[in-house]
C-alpha positions in Angstrom: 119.9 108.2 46.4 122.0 105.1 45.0 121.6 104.2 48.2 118.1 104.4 48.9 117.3 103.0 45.6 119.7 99.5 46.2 122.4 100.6 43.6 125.4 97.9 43.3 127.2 100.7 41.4 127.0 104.0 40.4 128.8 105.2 37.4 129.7 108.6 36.9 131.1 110.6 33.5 133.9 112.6 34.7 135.0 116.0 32.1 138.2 116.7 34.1 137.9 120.1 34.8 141.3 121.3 36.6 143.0 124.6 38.0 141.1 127.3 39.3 138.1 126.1 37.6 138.0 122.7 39.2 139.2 124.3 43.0 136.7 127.0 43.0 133.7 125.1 41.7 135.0 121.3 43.3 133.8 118.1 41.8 130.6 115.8 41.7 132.8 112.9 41.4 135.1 114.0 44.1 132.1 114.4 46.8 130.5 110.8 45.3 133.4 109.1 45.6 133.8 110.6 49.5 130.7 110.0 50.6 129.8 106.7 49.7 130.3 102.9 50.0 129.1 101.6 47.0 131.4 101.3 44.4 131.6 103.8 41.7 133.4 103.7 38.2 133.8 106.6 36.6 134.8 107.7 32.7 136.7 110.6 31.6 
């Protein structure tokens, strides 16, 4: 969508979920930050 819509950046908020939480259910920011080109900063 960033892309389609001409984003420069996409900036994500980030709550840091880790162990079996954050393995089982994967992360957002992970999979944005995989699949993209355009630069993203994110906040925790």
């Amino acid at each position: 969508a960033a892309e389609r819509h001409g984003c420069d950046v996409i900036f994500m908020a980030s709550h840091g979920r880790r162990g079996l939480s954050g393995l089982l259910l994967g992360s957002e920011t992970q999979k944005v930050l995989t699949h993209t080109d355009i630069p993203v900063i994110v906040y925790r």
